[in-house]
C-alpha positions as CSV (number, residue, x, y, z in Angstrom):
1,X,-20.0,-3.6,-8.9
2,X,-21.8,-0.8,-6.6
3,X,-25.4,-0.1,-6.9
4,X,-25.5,2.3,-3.8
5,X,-27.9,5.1,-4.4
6,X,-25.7,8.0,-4.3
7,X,-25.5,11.9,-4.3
8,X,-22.2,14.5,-4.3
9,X,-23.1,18.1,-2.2
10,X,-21.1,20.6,-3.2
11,X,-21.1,24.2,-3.5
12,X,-19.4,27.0,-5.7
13,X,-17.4,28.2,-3.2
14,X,-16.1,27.6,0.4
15,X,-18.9,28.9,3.1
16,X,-21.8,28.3,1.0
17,X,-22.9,25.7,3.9
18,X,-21.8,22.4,2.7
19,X,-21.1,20.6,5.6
20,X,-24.7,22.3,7.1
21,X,-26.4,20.5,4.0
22,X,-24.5,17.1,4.0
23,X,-24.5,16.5,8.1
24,X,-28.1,17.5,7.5
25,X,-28.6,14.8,4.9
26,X,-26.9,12.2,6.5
27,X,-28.6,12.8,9.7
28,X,-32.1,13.4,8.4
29,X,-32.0,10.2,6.4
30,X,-30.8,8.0,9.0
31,X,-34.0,9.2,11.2
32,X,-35.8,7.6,8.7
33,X,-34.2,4.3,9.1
34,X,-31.5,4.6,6.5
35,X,-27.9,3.2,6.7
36,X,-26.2,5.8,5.7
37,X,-22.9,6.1,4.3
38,X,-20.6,9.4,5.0
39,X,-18.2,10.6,2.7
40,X,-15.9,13.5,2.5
41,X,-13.9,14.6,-0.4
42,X,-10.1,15.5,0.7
43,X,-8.0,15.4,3.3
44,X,-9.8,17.0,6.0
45,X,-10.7,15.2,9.4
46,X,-13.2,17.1,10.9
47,X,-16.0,16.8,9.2
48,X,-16.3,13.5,9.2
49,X,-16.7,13.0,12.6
50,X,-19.6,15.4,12.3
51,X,-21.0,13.0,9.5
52,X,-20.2,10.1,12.0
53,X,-22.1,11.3,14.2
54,X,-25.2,12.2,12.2
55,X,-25.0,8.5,10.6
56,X,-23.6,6.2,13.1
57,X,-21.1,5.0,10.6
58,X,-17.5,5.8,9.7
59,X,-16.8,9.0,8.3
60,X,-14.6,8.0,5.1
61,X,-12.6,10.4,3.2
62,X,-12.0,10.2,-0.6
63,X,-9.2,12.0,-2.0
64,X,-7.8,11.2,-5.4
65,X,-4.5,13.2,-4.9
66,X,-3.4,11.3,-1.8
67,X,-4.9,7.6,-2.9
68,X,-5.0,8.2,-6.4
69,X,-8.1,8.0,-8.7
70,X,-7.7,4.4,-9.3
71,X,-8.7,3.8,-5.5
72,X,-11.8,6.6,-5.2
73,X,-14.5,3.8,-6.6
74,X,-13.4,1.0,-4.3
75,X,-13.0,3.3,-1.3
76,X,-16.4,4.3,-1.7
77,X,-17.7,0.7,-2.4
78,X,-15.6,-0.4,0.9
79,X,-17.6,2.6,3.0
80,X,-20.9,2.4,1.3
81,X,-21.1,-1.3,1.2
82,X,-24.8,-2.4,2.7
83,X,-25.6,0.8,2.7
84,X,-29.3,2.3,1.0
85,X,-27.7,5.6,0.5
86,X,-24.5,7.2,0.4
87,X,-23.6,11.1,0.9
88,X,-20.8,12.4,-0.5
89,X,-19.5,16.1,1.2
90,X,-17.0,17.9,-1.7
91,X,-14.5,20.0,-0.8
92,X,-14.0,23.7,-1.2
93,X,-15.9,25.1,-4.9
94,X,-17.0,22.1,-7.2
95,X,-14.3,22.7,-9.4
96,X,-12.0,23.5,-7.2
97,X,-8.6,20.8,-6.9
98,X,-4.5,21.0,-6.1
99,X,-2.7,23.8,-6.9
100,X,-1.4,23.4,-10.7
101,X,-2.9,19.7,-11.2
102,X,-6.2,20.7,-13.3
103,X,-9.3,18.5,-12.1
104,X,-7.3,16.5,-10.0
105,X,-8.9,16.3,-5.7
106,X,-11.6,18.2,-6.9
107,X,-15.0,17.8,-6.0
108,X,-15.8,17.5,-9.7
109,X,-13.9,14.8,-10.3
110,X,-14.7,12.2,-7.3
111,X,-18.1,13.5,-8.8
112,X,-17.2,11.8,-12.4
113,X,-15.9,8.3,-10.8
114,X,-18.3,8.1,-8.8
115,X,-20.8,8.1,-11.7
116,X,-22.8,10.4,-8.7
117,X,-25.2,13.1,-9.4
118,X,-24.1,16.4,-7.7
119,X,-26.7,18.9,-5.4
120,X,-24.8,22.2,-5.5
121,X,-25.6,24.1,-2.6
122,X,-25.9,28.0,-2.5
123,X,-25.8,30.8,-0.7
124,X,-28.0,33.3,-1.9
125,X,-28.0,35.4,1.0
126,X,-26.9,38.4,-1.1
127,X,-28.8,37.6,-4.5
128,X,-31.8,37.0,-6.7
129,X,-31.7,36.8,-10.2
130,X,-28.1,36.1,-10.5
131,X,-28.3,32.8,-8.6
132,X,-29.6,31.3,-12.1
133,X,-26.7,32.8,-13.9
134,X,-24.7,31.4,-11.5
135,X,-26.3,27.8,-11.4
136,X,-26.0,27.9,-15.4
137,X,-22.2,28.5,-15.1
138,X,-21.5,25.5,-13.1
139,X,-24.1,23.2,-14.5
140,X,-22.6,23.5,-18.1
141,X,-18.8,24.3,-17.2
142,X,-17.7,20.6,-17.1
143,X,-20.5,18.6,-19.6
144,X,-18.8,15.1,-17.5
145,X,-20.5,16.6,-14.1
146,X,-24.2,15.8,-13.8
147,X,-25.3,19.1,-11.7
148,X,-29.3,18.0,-10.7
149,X,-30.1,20.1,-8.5
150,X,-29.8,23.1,-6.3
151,X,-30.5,23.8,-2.5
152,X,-30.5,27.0,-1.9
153,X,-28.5,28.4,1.6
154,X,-29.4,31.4,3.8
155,X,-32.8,32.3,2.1
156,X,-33.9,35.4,3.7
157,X,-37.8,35.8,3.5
158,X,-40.3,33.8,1.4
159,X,-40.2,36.7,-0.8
160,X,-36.3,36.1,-1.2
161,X,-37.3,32.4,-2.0
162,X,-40.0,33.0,-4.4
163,X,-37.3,35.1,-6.4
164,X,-34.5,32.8,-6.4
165,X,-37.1,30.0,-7.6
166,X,-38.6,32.2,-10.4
167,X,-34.4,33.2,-11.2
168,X,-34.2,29.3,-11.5
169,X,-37.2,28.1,-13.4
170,X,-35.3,28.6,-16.7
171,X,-32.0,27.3,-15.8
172,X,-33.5,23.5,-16.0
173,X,-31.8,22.7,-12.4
174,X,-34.6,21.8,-10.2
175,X,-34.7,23.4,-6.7
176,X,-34.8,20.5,-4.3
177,X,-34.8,23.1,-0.9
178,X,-34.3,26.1,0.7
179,X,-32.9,26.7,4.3
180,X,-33.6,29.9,6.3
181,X,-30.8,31.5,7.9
182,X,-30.6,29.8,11.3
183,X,-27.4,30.3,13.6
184,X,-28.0,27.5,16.0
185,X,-26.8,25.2,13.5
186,X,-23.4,27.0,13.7
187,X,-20.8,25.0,14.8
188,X,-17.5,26.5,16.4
189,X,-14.3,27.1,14.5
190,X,-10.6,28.2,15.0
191,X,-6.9,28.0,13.9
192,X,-7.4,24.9,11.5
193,X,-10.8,25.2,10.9
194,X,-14.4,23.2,12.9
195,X,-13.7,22.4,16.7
196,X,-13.9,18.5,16.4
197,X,-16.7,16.4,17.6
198,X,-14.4,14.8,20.3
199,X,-14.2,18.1,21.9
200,X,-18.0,19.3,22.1
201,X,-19.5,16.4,22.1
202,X,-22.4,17.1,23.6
203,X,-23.2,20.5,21.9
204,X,-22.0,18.6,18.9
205,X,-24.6,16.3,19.3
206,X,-27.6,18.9,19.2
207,X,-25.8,20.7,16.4
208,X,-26.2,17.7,14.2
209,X,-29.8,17.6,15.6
210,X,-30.6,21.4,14.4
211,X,-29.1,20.6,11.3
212,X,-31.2,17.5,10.3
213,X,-34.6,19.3,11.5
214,X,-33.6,22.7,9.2
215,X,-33.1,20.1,5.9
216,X,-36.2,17.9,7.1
217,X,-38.1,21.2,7.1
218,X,-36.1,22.7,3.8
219,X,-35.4,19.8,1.5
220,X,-37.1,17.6,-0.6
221,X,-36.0,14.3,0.8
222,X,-38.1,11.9,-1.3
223,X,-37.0,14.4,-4.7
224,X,-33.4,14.0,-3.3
225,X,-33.3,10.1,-2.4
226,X,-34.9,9.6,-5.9
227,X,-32.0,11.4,-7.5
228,X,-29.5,9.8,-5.6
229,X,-31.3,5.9,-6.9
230,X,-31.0,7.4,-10.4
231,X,-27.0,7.0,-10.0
232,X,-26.9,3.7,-11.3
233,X,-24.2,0.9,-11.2
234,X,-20.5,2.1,-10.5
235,X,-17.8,-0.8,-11.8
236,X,-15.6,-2.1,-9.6
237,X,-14.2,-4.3,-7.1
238,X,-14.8,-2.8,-3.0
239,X,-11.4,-2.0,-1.4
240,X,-10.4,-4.9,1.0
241,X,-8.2,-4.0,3.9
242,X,-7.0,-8.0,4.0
243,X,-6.6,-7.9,0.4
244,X,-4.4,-4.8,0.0
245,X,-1.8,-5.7,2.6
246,X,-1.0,-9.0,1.3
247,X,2.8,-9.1,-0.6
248,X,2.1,-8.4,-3.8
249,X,5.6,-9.0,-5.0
250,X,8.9,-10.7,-3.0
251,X,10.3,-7.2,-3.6
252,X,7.8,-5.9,-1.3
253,X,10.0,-7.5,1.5
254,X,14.0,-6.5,1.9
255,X,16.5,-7.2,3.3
256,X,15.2,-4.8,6.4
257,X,12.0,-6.3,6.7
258,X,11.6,-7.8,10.6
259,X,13.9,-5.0,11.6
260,X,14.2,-1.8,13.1
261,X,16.4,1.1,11.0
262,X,19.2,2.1,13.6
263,X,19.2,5.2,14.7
264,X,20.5,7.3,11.3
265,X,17.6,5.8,9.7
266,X,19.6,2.8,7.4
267,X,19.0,-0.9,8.1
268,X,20.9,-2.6,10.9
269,X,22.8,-6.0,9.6
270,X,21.4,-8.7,11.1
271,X,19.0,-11.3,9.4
272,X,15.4,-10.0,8.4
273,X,12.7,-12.0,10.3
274,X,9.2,-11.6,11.4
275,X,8.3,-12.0,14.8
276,X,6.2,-14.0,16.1
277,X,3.5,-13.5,18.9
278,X,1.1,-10.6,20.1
279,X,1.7,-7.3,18.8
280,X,-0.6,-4.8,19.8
281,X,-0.6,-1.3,18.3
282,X,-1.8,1.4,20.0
283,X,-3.5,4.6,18.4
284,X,-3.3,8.0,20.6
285,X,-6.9,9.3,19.9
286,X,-8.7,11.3,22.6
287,X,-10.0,15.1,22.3
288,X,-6.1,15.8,21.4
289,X,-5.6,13.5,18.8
290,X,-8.5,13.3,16.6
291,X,-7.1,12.8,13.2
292,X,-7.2,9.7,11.6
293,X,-8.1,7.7,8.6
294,X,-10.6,4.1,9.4
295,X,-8.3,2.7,6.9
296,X,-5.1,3.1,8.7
297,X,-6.7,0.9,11.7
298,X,-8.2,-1.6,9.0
299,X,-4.7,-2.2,7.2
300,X,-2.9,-2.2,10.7
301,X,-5.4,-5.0,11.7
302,X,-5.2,-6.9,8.4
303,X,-1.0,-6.9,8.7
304,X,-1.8,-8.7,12.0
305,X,-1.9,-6.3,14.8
306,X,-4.2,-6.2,17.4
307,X,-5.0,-2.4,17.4
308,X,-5.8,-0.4,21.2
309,X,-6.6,3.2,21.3
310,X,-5.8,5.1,24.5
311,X,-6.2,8.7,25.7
312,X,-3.2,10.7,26.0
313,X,-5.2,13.2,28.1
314,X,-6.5,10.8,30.5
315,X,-4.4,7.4,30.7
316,X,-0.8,7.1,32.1
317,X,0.7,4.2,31.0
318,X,0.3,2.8,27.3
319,X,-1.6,-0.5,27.0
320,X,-0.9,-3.4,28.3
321,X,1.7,-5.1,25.5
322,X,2.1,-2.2,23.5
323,X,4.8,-3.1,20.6
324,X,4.1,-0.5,18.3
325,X,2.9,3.2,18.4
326,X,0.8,5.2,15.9
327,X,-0.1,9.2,16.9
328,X,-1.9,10.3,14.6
329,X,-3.1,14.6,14.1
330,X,-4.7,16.6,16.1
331,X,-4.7,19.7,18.9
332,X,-2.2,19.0,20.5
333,X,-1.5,22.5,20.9
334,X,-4.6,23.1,22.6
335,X,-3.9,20.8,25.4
336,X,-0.4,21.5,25.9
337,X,-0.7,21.8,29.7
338,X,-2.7,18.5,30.3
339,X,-0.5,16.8,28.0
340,X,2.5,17.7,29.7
341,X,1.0,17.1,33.1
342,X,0.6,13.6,32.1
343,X,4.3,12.9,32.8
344,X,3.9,9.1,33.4
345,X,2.7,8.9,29.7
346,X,5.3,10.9,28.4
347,X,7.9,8.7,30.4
348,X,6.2,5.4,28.4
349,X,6.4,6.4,25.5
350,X,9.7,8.0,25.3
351,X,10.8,4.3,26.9
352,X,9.2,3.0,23.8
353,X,10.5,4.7,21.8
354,X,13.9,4.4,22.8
355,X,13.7,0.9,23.4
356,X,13.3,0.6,19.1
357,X,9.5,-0.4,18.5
358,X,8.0,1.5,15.7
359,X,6.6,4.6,16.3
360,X,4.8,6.5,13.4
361,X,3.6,10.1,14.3
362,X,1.9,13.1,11.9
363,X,2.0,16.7,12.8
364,X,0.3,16.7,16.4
365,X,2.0,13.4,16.8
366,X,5.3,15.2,16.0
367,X,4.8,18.2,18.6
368,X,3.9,15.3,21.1
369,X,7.4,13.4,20.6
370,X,9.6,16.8,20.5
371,X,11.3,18.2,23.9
372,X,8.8,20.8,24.5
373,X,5.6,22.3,23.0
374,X,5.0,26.2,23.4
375,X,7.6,25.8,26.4
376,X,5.9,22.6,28.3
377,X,7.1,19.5,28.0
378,X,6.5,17.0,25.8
379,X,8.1,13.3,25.3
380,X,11.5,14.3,24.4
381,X,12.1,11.9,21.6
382,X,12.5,13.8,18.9
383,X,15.7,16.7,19.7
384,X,13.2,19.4,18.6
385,X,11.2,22.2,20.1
386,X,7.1,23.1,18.7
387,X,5.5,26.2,19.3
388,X,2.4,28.0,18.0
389,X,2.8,30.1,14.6
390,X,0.6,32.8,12.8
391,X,1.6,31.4,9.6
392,X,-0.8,28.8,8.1
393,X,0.9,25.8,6.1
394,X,-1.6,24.2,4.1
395,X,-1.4,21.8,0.9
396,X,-0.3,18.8,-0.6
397,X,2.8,17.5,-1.1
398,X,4.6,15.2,-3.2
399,X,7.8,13.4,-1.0
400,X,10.2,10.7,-1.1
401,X,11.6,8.8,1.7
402,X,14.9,10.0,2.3
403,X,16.2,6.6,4.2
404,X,14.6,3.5,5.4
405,X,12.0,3.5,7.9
406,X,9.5,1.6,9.8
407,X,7.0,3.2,7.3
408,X,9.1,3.0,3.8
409,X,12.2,2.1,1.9
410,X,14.8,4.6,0.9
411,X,13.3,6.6,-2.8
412,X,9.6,5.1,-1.8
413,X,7.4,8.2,-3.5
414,X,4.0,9.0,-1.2
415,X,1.8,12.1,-1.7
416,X,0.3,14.1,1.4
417,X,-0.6,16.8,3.0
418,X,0.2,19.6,5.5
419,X,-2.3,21.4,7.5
420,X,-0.8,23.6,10.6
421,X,-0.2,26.6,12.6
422,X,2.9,25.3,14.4
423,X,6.4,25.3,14.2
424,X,9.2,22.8,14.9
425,X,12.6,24.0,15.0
426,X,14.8,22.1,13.9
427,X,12.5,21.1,10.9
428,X,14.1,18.0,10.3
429,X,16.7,15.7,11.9
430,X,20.3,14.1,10.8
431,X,18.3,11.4,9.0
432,X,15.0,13.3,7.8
433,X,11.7,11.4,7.2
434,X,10.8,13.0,4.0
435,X,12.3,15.1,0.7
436,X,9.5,17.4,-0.3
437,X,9.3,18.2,-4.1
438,X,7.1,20.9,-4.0
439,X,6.0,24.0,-3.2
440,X,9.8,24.4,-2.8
441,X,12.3,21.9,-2.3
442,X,13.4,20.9,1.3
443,X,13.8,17.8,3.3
444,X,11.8,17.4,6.5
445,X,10.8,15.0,9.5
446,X,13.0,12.7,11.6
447,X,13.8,9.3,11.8
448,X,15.7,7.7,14.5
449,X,15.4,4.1,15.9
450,X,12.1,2.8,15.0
451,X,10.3,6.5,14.9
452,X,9.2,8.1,12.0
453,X,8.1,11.7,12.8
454,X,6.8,14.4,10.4
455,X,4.2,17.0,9.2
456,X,3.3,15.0,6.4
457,X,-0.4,13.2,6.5
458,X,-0.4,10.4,4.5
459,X,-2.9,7.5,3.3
460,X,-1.7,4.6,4.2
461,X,-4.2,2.7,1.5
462,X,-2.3,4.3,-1.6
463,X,1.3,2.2,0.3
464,X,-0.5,-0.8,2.3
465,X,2.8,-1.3,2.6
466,X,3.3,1.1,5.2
467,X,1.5,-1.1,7.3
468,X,2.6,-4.3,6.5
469,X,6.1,-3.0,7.0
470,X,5.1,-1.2,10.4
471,X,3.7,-4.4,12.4
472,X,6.5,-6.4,11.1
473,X,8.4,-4.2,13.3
474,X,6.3,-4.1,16.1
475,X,7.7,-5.6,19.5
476,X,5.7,-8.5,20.4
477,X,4.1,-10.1,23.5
């Protein structure tokens, strides 16, 4: 049972200033002497780093497509635990979810499980009256979604904000503040969306700043911390990392468990065993590999591995005892040229690779194992080239592992999601990592030795298995 005091900001629509409002939140209450805890709904990385850094805590994501809504209320209870407040940033418009699947990832929904009160933020930089017709709309669309309260976004004059509050009087949604356009809360963007904290730290650092002293000077913040008390209990056990890895059935361990796949991807023939010893795990993260999910490193360290991140930027040899690799998303693209100057690197873990430990990589991890990005080197695990694409891939996907793998048995069923502006060519190997079901049909990734290489973002907390199975692999010290 959580009793974490608790508010959902969300927005009708994408670029109504969401994040501006939630950093702003979660920064502005933590001044006050708040712990804090940040939440994003959906897959995206980015943002919580920003909330990281306004909080001090974790940025946690909370996305019912890719973990399933039986895991959003202990997710949160894991994040939020000993907290006196928790913020949860939605995702896109409050209603908003996958393609074709109703409620489902929406804002809305993580809104309803969470038994959360929702703050709809709004930009009314090119309205008056019709903000209330507006508010009304999504206030009394979904009678399950508690909208209390409105801040408005981009308020032009106090002559703008005295007519949006008059609009608003009637609507019965209480204004709890009004932010001024200011563009030094502005924080960069390009291809795939916000330049991450890792890369701007610094500037990052007084963005956060600006946006805390614009809510502080906007918001209600007692009004707003009231409503968020008012959330009541929310049922439930808390996630637990320890817990979730543990065998929950014999079945969970074939005959494959203990071993590498060979290098088609199907189980080699010797006797299953799990080694014994050290195994150290180490997690690329850096300005180029920012993408990540805290739980991945929680259920990595629960399976028994001692988890090490390094800098693929900055460090040329992998640490000390590595027996297991995990490279995670990213910009890879973006650093091209000091990645591939950082030829002792590549060198280890191509050697690493090759010598069988498992090596589990997602999108920029994939670029960073093929022969060459945008014509540089790269590791030259993978028999594949990357390069740069105008097309955006976005969206989740539903997959099957095609054969077994250091992550997942043959026909194991995981949900993820794609997010890119690259290419690899060819898109998938003699033994692919994944069968995509949808938007169209097609098999994709590589798996070869003990690598496991795709697009596909996963989280590993809807499969602990994933990292049991990984670790138990692991090369040991």
């Amino acid at each position: 049972m959580s009793s974490v005091p608790r508010l959902v900001v969300a927005a009708p629509s994408s670029g109504s200033g969401k994040t501006t409002v939630a950093t702003g939140l979660m920064a502005a209450f933590a001044a006050r002497g708040l712990a804090v805890s940040p939440h994003k709904v959906g897959p995206d990385y980015i943002d919580p780093g920003y909330h990281a850094l306004a909080t001090g805590r974790v940025g946690r994501n909370l996305d019912s497509y890719l973990c399933g809504t039986e895991l959003i209320g202990p997710l949160f209870a894991h994040g939020a635990r000993g907290c006196d407040l928790a913020v949860v940033e939605g995702v896109m418009g409050l209603y908003d979810g996958a393609a074709g699947e109703g409620e489902l990832a929406s804002t809305a929904q993580v809104a309803k499980l969470l038994r959360a009160p929702v703050v709809l933020v709004v930009d009314a930089s090119s309205q008056s009256r019709s903000v209330a017709a507006l508010v009304h709309g999504f206030a009394s669309w979904d009678p399950g979604v508690r909208v209390a309260g409105v801040i408005l976004n981009k308020v032009g004059s106090d002559r703008h904000e005295a007519m949006l509050r008059e609009a608003l009087d009637a609507s019965g949604v209480p204004v709890l503040g009004a932010l001024r356009r200011a563009p030094q809360v502005g924080t960069p963007s390009r291809h795939l969306g916000l330049v991450p904290v890792a890369e701007r730290r610094a500037e990052a650092v007084e963005a956060v700043a600006a946006m805390a002293a614009q809510v502080r000077a906007g918001c209600d913040l007692d009004a707003l911390f009231a409503l968020a008390r008012g959330a009541g209990e929310l049922p439930g056990v808390a996630w637990d990392a320890a817990g979730a890895v543990r065998p929950s059935a014999p079945a969970e361990h074939t005959a494959t468990a203990g071993r590498a796949p060979t290098t088609d991807g199907t189980a080699p023939s010797t006797a299953p065993g799990t080694p014994s010893g050290t195994r150290r795990v180490a997690v690329a993260g850096g300005p180029a590999f920012t993408f990540s999910y805290a739980e991945h490193a929680e259920l990595l360290t629960a399976a028994g591995a001692e988890v090490v991140v390094f800098d693929p930027l900055r460090d040329e040899r992998l640490p000390e005892g590595t027996g297991g690799l995990v490279i995670g998303g990213g910009f890879p693209e973006v650093y091209a040229p000091e990645l591939s100057a950082n030829e002792p690197l590549r060198k280890a873990v191509a050697e690493l690779a090759f010598a069988g430990a498992p090596v589990a990589a997602e999108c920029a991890g994939l670029l960073y194992l093929a022969r060459e990005l945008d014509g540089r080197p790269m590791c030259g695990v993978i028999d594949a080239t990357a390069r740069m694409d105008e097309r955006l891939t976005l969206g989740y996907r539903d997959a099957v592992a095609v054969g077994d793998s250091v992550l997942a048995v043959a026909g194991r069923r995981m949900r993820g999601h794609e997010f890119h502006r690259t290419v690899v060519e060819p898109g998938a190997g003699p033994a692919p990592a994944w069968g995509v079901r949808a938007p169209e049909r097609r098999v994709e990734g590589f798996v070869q030795r003990g690598v496991h290489a795709s697009y596909l973002h996963t989280h590993w907390a809807s499969e602990p298995g994933v990292a049991r199975r990984f670790v138990e692999r692991c090369l040991t010290s």
